[in-house]
The first five atom37 places (N, CA, C, CB, O) and aatype in JSON, in Angstrom:
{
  "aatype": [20, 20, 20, 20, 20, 20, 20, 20, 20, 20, 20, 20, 20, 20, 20, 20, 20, 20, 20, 20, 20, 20, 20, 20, 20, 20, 20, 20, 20, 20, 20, 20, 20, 20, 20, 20, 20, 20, 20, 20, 20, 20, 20, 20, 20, 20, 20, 20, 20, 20, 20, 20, 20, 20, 20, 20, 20, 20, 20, 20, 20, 20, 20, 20, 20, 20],
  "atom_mask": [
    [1, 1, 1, 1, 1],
    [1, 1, 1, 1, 1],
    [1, 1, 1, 1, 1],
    [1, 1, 1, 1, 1],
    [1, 1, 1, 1, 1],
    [1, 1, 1, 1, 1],
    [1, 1, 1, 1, 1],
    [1, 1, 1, 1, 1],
    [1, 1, 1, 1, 1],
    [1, 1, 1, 1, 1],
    [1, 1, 1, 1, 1],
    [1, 1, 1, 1, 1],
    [1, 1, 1, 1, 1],
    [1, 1, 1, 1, 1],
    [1, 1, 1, 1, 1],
    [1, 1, 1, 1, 1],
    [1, 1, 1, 1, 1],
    [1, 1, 1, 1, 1],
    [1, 1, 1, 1, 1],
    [1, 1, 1, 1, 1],
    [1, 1, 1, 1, 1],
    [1, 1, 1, 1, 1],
    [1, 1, 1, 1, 1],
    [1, 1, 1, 1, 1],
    [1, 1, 1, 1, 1],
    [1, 1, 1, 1, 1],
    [1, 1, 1, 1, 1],
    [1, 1, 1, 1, 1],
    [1, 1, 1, 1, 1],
    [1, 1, 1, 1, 1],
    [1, 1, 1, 1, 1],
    [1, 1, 1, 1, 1],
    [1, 1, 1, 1, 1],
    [1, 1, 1, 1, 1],
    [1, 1, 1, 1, 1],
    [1, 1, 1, 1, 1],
    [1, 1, 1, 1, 1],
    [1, 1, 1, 1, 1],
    [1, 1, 1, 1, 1],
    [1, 1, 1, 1, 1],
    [1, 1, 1, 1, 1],
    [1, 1, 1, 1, 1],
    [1, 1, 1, 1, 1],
    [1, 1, 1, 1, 1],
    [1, 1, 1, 1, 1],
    [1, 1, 1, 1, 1],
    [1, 1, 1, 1, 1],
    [1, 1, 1, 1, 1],
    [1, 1, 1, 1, 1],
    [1, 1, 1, 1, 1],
    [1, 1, 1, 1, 1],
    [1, 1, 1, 1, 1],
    [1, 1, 1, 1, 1],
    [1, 1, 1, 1, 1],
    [1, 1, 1, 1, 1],
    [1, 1, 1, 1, 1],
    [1, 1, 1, 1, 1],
    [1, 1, 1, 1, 1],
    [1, 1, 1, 1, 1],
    [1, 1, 1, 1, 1],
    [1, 1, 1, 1, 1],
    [1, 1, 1, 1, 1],
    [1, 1, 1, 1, 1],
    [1, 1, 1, 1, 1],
    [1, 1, 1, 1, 1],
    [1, 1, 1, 1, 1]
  ],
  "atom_positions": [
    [[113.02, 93.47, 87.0], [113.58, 92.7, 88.08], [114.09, 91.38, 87.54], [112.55, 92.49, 89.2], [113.38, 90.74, 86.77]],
    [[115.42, 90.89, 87.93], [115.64, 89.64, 87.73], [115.32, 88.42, 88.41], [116.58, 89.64, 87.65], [115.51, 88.22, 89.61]],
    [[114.82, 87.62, 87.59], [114.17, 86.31, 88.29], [115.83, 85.77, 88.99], [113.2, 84.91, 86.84], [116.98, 85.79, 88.55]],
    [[115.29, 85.38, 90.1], [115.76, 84.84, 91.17], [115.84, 83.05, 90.57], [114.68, 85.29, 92.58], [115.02, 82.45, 89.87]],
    [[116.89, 82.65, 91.03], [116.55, 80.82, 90.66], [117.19, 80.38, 92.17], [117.73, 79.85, 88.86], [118.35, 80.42, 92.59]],
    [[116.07, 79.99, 92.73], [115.87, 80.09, 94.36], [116.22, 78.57, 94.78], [114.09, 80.61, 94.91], [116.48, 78.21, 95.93]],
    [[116.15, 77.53, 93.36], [116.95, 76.5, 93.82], [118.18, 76.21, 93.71], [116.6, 75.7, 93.53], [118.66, 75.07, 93.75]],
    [[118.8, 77.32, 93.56], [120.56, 77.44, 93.69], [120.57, 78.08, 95.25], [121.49, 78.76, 92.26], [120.2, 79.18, 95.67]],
    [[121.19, 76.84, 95.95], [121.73, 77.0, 97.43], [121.57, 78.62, 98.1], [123.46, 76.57, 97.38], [120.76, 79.36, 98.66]],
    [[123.38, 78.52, 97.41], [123.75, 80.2, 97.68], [122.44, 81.47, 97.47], [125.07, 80.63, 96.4], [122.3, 82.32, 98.35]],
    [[121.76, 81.46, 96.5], [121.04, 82.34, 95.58], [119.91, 82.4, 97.44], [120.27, 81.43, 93.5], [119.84, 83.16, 98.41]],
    [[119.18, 80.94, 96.97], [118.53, 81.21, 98.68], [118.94, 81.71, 99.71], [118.27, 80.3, 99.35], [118.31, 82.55, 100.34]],
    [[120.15, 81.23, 100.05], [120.34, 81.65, 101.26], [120.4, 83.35, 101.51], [121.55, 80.95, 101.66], [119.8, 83.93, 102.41]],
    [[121.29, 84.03, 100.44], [121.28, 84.79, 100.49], [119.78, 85.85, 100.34], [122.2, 84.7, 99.95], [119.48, 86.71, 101.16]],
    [[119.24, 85.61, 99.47], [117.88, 85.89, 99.58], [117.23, 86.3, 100.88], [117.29, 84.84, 99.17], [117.05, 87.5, 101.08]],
    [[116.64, 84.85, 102.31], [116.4, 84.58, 103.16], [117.27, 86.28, 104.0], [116.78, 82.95, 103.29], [116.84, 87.24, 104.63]],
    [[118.43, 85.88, 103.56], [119.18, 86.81, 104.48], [119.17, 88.18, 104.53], [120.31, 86.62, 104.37], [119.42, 88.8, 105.56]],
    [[118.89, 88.69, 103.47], [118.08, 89.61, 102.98], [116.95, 89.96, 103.24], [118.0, 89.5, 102.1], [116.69, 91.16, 103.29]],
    [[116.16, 89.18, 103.44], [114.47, 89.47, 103.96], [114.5, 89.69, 105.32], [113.34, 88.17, 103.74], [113.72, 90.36, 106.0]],
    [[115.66, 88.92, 105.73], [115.29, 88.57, 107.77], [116.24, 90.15, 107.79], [116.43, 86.39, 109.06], [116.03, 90.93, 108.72]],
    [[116.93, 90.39, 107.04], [117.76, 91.89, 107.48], [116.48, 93.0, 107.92], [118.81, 92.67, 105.84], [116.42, 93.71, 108.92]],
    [[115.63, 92.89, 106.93], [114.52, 94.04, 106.4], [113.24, 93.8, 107.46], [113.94, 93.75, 104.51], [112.17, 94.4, 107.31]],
    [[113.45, 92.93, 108.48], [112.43, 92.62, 109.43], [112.44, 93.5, 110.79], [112.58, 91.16, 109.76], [113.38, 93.51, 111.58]],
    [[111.47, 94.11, 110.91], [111.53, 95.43, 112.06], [112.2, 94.45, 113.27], [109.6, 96.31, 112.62], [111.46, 93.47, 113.23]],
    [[112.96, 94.25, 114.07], [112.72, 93.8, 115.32], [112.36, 94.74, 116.92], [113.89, 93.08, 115.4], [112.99, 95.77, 117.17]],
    [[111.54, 94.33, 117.62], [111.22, 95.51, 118.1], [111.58, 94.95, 119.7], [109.59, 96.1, 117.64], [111.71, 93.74, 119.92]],
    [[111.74, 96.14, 120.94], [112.57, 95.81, 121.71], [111.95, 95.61, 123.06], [113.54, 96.68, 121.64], [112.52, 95.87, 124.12]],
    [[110.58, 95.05, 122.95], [109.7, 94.48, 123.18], [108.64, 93.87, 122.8], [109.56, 94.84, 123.55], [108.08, 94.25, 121.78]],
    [[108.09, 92.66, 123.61], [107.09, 91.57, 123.32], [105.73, 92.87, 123.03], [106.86, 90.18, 124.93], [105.29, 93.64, 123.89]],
    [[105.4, 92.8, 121.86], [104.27, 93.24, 121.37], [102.72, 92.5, 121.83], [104.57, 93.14, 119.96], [102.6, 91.32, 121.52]],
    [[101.86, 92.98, 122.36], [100.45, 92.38, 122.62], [99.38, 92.23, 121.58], [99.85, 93.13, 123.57], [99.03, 93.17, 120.87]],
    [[98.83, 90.92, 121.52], [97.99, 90.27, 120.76], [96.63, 91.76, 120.65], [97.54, 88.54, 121.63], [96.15, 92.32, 121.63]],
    [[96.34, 92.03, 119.35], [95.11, 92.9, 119.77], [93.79, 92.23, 119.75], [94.97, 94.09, 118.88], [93.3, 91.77, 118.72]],
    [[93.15, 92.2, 121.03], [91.81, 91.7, 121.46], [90.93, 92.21, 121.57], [91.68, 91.28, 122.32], [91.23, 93.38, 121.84]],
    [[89.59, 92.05, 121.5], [88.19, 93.27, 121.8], [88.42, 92.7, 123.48], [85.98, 92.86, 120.76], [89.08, 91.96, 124.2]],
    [[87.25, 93.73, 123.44], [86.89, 94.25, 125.02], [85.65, 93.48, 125.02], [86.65, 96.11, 125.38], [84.81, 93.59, 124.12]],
    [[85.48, 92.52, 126.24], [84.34, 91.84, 126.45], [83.02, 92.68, 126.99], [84.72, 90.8, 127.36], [82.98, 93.47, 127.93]],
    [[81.85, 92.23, 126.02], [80.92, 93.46, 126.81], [81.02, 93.77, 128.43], [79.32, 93.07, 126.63], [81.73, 93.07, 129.15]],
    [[80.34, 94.73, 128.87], [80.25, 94.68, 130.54], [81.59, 95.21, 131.31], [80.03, 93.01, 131.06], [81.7, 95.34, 132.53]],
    [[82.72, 95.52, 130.18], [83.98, 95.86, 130.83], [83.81, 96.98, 131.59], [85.05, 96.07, 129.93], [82.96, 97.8, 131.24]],
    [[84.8, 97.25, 133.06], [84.7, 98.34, 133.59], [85.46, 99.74, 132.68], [85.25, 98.02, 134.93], [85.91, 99.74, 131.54]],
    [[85.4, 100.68, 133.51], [86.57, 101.94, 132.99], [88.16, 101.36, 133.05], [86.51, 103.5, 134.21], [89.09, 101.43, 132.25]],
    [[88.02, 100.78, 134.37], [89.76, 99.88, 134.52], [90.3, 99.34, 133.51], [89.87, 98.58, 135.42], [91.33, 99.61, 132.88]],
    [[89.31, 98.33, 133.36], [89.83, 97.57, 132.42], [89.98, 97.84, 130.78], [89.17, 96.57, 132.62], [90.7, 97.28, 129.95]],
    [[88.87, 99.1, 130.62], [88.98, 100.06, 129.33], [90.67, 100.28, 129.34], [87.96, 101.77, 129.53], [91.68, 99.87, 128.76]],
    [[90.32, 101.07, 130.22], [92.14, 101.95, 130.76], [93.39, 101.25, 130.44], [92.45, 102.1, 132.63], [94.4, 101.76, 129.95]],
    [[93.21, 99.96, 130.77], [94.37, 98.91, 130.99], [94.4, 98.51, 129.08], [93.8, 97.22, 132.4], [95.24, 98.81, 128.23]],
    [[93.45, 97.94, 128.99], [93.58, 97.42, 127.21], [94.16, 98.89, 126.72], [91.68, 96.88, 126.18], [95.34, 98.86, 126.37]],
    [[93.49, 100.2, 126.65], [94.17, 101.1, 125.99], [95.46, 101.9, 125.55], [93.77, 101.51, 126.2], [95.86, 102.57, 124.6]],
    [[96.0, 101.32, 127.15], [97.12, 101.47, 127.28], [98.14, 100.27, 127.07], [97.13, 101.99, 128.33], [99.32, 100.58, 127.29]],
    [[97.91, 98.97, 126.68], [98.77, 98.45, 125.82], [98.41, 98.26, 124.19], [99.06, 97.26, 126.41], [98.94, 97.6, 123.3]],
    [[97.35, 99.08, 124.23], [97.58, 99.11, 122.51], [98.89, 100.63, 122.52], [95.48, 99.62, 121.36], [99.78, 100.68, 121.68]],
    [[98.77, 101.39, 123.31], [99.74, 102.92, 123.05], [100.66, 101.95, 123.23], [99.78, 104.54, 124.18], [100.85, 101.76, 122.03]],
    [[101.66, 100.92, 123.95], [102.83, 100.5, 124.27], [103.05, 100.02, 123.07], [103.01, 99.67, 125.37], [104.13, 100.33, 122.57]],
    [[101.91, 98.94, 122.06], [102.44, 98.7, 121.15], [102.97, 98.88, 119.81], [102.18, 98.31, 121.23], [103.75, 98.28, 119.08]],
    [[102.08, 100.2, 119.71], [102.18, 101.22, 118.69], [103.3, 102.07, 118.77], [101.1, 102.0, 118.69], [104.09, 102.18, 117.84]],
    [[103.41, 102.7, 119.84], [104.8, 102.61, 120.36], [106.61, 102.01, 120.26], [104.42, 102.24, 121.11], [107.73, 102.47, 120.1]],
    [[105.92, 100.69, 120.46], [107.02, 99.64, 119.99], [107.01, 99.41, 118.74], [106.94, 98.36, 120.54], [108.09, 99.01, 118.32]],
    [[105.99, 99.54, 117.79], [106.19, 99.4, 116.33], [106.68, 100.53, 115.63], [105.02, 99.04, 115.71], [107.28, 100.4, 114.57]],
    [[106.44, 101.7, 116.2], [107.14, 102.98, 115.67], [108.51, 103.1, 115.97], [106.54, 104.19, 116.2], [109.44, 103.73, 115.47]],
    [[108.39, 102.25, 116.99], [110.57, 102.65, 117.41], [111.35, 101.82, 116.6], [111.36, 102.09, 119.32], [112.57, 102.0, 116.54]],
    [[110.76, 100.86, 115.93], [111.66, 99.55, 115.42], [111.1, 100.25, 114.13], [111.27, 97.59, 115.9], [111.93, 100.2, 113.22]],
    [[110.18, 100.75, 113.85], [110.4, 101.42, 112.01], [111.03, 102.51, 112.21], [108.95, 101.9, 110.95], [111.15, 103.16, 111.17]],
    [[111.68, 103.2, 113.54], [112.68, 104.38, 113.04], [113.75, 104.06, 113.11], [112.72, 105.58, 113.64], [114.59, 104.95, 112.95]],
    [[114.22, 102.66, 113.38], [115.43, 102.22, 113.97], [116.09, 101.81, 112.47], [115.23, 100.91, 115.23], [117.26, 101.83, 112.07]],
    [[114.56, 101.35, 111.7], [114.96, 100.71, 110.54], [115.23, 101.11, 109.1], [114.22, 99.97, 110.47], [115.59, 100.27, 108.27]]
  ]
}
C-alpha cells in the first residue's frame, strides 16, 4: 500500500471523500441498543424486540444497497 501524505490538501480531501463514499447510510433513524430493566412486562419485552428486528433490518438494507 502506498503511504498516503495526508498533509497535502488535495491528497486529504480526497481521501475523506472516499471514506464518507464507503459509509452505509441507512434509510432510517437506527435505535440506541438498551437492556431491559428488571420487572419488564411481556409488552414491553415485545416492543424492545421489535425495534432491535427494525434495526437489523435497516442495517441489512443499507449493506445491500452498498
Amino acid at each position: 500500500m502506498i503511504p498516503l501524505d495526508l498533509s497535502d490538501d488535495t491528497v486529504l480531501r480526497r481521501t475523506l471523500e472516499e471514506l464518507e463514499a464507503g459509509i452505509p447510510v441507512l434509510s432510517d433513524s437506527a435505535r440506541p441498543l438498551t437492556t431491559l430493566p428488571s420487572g419488564s412486562d411481556l409488552a414491553h419485552i415485545e416492543l424492545k424486540v421489535n425495534e432491535l428486528v427494525v434495526t437489523i433490518n435497516l442495517l441489512i438494507d443499507s449493506l445491500n444497497r452498498g
